[in-house]
N, C-alpha and C positions, 0 to 999 in steps of 0.2 A: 634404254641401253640394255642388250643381252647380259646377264648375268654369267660371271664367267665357270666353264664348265662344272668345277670342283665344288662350287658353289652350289648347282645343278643337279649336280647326282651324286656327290656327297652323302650317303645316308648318316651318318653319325652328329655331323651339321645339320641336317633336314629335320630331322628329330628333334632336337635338345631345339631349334629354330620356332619350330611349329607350336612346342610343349611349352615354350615360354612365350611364345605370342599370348596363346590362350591363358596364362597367369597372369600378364600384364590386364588385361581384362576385368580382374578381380582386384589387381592394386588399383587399379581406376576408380574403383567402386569405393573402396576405402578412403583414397584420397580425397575424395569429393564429400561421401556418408560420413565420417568420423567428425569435422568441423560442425557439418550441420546436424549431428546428432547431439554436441556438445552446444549448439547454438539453439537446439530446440529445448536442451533441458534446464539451460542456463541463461540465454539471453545474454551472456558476455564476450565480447570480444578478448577479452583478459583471460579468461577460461581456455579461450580457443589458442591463444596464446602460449599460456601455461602447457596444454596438452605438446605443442611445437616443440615449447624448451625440455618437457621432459624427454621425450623423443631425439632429439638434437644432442640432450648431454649422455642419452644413453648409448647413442651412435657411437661418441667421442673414447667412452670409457671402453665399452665392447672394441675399439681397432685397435686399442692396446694389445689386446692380445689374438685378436682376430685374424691376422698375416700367422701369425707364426701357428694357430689350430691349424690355418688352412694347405700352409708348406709342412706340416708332417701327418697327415690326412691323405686321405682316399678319397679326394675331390668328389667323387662319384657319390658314393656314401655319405656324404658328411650335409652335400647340397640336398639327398633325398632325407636325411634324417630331419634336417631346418624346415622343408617343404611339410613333412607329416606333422612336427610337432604347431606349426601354424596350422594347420587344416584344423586342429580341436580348441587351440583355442578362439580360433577366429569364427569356428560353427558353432562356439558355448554363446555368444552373444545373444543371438535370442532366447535361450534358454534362460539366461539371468535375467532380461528384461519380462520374460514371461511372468516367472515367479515373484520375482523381488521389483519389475517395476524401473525408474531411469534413476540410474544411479552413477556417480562422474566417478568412485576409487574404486569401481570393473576394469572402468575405461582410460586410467590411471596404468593398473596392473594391466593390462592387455598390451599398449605403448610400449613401456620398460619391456615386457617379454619378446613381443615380437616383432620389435625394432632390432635387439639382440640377437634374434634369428636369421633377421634380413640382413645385419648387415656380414656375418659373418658367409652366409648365402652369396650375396652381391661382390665380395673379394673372391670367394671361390667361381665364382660364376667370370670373372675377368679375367683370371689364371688360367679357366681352363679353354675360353674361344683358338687360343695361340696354336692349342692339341686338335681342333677339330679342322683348321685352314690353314695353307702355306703363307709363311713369310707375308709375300707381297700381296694377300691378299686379305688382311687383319683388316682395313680402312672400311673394304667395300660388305666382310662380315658384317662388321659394328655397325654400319649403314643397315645394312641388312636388317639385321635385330630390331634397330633401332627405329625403322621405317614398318616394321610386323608390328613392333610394340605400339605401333603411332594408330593402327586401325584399332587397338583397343582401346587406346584415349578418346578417339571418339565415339565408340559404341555404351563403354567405362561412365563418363560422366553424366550422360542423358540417363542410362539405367538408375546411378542409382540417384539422380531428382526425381524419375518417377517412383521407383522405389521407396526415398525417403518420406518423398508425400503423399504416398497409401501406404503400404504395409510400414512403415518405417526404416529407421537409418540402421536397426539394429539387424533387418535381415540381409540388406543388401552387406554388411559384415562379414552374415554368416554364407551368402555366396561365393564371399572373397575367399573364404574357408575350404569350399569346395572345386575351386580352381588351382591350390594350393596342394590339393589331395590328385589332381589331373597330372598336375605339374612331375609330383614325385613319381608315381608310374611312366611319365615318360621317360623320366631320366633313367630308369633301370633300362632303357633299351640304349642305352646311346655308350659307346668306347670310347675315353680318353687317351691321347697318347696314337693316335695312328698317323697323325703328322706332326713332321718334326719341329718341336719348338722354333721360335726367332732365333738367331744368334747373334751378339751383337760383337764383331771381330776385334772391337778398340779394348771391350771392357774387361776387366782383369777376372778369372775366378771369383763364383763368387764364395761366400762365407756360408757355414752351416748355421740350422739353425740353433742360436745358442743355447748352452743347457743353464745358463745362471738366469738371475729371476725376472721378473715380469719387466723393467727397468730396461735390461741386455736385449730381449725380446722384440723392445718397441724397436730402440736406437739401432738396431740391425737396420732396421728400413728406412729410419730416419736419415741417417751415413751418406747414404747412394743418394737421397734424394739431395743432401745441401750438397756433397761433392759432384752433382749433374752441372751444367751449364746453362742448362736451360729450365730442369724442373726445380731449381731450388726458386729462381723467382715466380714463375708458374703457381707454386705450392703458398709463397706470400701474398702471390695478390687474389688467388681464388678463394685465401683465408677471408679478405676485406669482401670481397665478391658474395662470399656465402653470407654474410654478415645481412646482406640483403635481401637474400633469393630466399632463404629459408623461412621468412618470415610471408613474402611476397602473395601465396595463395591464400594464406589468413587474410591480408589486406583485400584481395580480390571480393574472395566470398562477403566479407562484411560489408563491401562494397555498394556489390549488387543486390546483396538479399537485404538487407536494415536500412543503411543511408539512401537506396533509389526505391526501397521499399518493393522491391520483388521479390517471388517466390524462389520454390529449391529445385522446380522444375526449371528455374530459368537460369541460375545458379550453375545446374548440370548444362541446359545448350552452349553458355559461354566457356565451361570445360571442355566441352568436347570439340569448341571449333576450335579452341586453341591444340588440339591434335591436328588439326591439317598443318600448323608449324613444323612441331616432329615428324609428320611425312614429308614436308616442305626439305627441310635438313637432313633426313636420313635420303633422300635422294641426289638431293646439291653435292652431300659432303665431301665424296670420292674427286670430281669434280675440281670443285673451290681448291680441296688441299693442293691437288696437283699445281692447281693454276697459282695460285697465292701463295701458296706450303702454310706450315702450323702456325706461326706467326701472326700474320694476319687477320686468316681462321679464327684465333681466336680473340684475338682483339676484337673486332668489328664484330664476333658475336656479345662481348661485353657491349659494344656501343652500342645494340641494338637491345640490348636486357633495360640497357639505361633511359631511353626513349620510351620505349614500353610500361616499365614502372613507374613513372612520372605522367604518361599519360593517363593509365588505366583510375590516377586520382584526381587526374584537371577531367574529366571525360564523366559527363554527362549521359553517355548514348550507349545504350547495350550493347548495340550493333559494333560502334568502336571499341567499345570495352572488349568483345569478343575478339576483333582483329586486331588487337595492343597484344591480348593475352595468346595469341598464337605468333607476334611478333616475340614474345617477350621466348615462348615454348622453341623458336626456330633456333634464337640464339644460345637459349642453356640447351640444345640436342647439340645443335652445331660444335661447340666448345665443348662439349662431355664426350662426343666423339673423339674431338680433334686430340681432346689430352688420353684420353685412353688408348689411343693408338700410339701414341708416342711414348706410354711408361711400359707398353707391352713389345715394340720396336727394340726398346735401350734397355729394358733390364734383364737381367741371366735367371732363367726359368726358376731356378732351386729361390731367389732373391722374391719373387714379382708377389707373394700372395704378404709378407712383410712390408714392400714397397708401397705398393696400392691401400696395403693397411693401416700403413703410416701417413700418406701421403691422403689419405679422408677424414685421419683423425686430425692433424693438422690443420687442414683447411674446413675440415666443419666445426671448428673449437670454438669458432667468434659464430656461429650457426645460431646456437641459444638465445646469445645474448642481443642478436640482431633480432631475432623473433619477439623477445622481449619486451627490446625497445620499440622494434617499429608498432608493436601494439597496443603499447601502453600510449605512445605517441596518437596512434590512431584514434584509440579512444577518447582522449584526453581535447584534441584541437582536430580532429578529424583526418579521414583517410588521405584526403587532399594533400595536405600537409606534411604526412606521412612520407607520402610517396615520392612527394618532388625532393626530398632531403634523401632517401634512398636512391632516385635518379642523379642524383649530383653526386653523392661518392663514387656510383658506378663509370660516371663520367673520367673522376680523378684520377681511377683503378686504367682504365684506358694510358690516360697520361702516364700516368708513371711505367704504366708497360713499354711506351714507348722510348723509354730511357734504358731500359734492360736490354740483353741479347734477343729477347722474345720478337723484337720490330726486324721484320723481315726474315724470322729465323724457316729453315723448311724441316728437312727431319735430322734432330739433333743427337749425334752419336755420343754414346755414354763416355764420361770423361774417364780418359785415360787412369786407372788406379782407383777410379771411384766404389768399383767395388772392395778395393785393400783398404779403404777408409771404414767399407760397413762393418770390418772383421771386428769381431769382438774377442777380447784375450785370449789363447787358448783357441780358437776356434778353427772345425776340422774342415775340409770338403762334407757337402752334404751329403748322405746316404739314407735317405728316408725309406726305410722297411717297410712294406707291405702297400706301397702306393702304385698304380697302376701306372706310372709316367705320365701326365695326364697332358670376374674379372673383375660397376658403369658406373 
C-alpha cells in the first residue's frame, strides 16, 4: 500500500523517521548485550532479573515527573539533550570493562541513568509525532516508526550475539552509545509544530501545567486518564499486562541460552526473528484498526502475547521459540500502536506529554514486581512453569477486557469534562514560554 503523500515528502517526518530508525538499531543491541553481559558475569537468572526491576522501578519514579519536564520543554531540545547524554554514558562501557574488568554496580548505575533518559525521551518522542503529521494520519505514522524500528530488531539482535561472543557485551553497549550520538544530530534538523496538533472537539480545555509540587504534577495526567471511558480501563489492565511482558525477555534468553543449552549467537537469531512480528504489525495495524477499531486490536493482541508466553516455555524447538517470540513481538507492536494512537487522538496537546507520563507510570508500576517474580519463579521450578502461569493471567486480562467499554470500542472520544477533572486548584490555561509548539 502507497504511503500517503504527507508521509512522502514530509521532510520533517522523514528525518526525525529515518534518525530514529537508525537508534532503534542500537536499543536492539542493548536489549539483547545488557542480559547476556549480566549472564556471562554472573550466571544468574536473578541478577538478570534484578537489573529488570531496577530499570522498571526507575521508569515508574522518572514518569512522575517526566509529562510535566516534557509539556513545559523544547521537545526539540530536551529529546537532543537525553540523546547526548546516553551517547557517553553508554560509549564509557568499554572503557570500564577495559580498566577495571566485569563489574555488575557499572551496570547497576548505567540502568538507573539511562533508563531516566529514555523514558523522559520516549514521552517527548509521543507528544511530538501529532506536530510532524495530520490528524488522520497518527495510526499509519506510528505504523510507520514502528515497522523502520522493526528492520532494526532484526539486524539489532544477531549484531550483538555475534558481538557479545567475540569482542564482548560491553562493546556492543558502547555502539548503542554511538547510534545515540546519530540520533541527536538528526534531530537538530527536524521542526516541531508545522502541523497542527489533533483536536479533540468533546474535550473541555485543558489545565496548565501546575505549579504546586511533584504530587499536582503527576495527578494532572492521572485526571484525564480515570475520567476517559475507555483509557481509564486500558490503563488497569495494561497495569496486570505489564506485570508479565516486562519480565518476558529475561525468561526467553534464559531459556534459550542455559536451560536448552545454546549460545548468545543463538540467543541474538531468535531476537531478531521475532522482529519480523514488529514488521508483521506495523504493517497490519492501519488495516486491523480500521477493520476491528481499537478494541479488538487490542484484545486479541493480548490473546496473542498469552499464547506466546506460555509457549516459548512448553517449547522445546528454537525454531518455535523463534516464531512464539515474534508472535509474542506482533501482539505487544500491535496494542502499543493501537493505545498510542488513541491517547494522541483524545487528548488536548498542552495535556499529552502529562497524560502518556502518567498513563506508563501507572501501567509499568506492577513492571518490577512481575519481572521479579516471574524470575525468581523461573529459577526456582523452571522457565516452563514460569511461563505458563504468565500465559494464564494474560489470558484473564483478555476476559476481563471483555466486560469493559474496551469490547468492541473503535476510536473513543475524550469524555466530556474529562479534562475539568485534570485541573488542579488555581490552575491557569497553558502558556508554555519558549516552546516551539511542537510520544511509544
Amino acid at each position: 500500500m502507497p504511503a500517503p503523500a504527507s508521509l512522502r515528502l514530509g521532510r520533517d517526518f522523514t528525518v526525525f523517521w529515518l534518525g530514529q530508525a537508525l537508534s532503534v538499531i542500537g536499543g536492539s543491541l542493548s536489549l539483547v548485550a545488557l542480559p547476556l553481559l549480566v549472564l556471562d558475569a554472573t550466571g544468574s537468572l536473578v541478577q538478570m532479573g534484578l537489573i529488570t526491576v531496577v530499570s522498571g522501578v526507575t521508569g515508574i519514579l522518572t514518569g512522575l515527573f517526566a509529562g510535566h519536564v516534557v509539556d513545559r520543554s523544547d521537545r526539540r531540545r530536551l529529546m537532543v539533550a537525553c540523546d547526548l547524554a546516553r551517547a557517553v554514558l553508554l560509549g564509557a562501557v568499554p572503557l570500564v570493562w577495559l580498566t577495571a574488568g566485569p563489574l555488575m554496580w557499572p551496570l547497576y548505575v548505567l540502568t538507573v541513568l539511562v533508563t531516566a533518559l529514555k523514558t523522559v525521551f520516549d514521552v517527548a518522542y509521543v507528544t511530538a509525532v501529532p506536530h510532524l503529521v495530520g490528524t488522520g494520519e497518527l495510526t499509519a505514522a506510528n505504523s510507520r516508526l514502528m515497522g523502520t524500528f522493526a528492520l532494526g530488531t532484526l539486524i539489532g539482535p544477531v549484531a550483538a550475539g555475534l558481538i557479545t561472543g567475540g569482542p564482548g557485551g560491553e562493546w556492543a553497549l558502547g555502539i548503542d552509545g554511538a547510534t545515540f550520538l546519530i540520533s541527536a544530530v538528526s534531530l537538530r534538523w527536524v521542526t516541531f509544530g508545522r502541523v497542527a496538533p489533533p483536536a479533540d472537539e468533546t474535550a473541555a480545555p485543558a489545565p496548565a501545567a501546575p505549579a504546586g509540587g511533584l504530587r499536582e504534577v503527576f495527578t494532572a495526567g492521572f485526571r484525564f486518564l480515570w475520567g476517559h471511558a475507555l483509557l481509564r480501563p486500558l490503563t488497569v489492565l495494561l497495569t496486570l499486562l505489564t506485570f508479565v511482558t516486562m519480565g518476558a525477555t529475561d525468561l526467553l534468553v534464559y531459556r534459550v541460552g542455559e536451560e536448552l543449552g545454546r549460545g548468545a549467537a543463538t540467543v541474538g537469531y531468535v531476537m531478531a526473528v521475532s522482529g519480523l512480528g514488529v514488521i508483521g504489525a506495523a504493517l497490519a495495524a492501519g488495516r486491523l484498526r480500521r477493520v476491528l477499531g481499537f478494541g479488538w486490536c487490542w484484545l486479541g493482541s493480548t490473546g496473542l502475547i498469552a499464547l506466546s508466553v506460555a509457549g516459548v516455555g512448553l517449547s522445546r524447538s528454537v525454531p518455535v521459540i523463534a516464531l512464539l517470540a515474534a508472535v509474542f513481538m506482533f501482539g505487544s507492536t500491535l496494542g502499543g500502536i493501537s493505545s498510542m494512537t488513541l491517547r494522541q487522538e483524545v487528548t488536548p496537546d498542552e495535556l499529552l506529554g502529562r497524560v502518556t507520563s502518567a498513563f506508563w507510570t501507572v501501567h509499568n508500576a506492577a513492571g518490577p514486581v512481575g519481572a521479579a517474580v516471574l524470575t525468581v519463579l523461573g529459577a526456582r521450578y523452571g522457565v516452563p512453569a514460569a511461563s505458563v502461569a504468565g500465559g494464564a493471567l494474560c489470558l484473564l486480562i483478555v476476559a476481563a477486557g471483555l466486560a469493559t467499554p474496551l469490547r468492541g470500542a473503535r476510536r473513543g472520544p475524550a469524555v466530556k469534562g474529562a479534562a475539568d477533572r485534570a485541573r488542579t486548584p488555581g490552575g491557569r490555561r497553558s502558556g508554555r514560554a519558549g516552546e516551539p509548539t511542537p510520544g511509544a
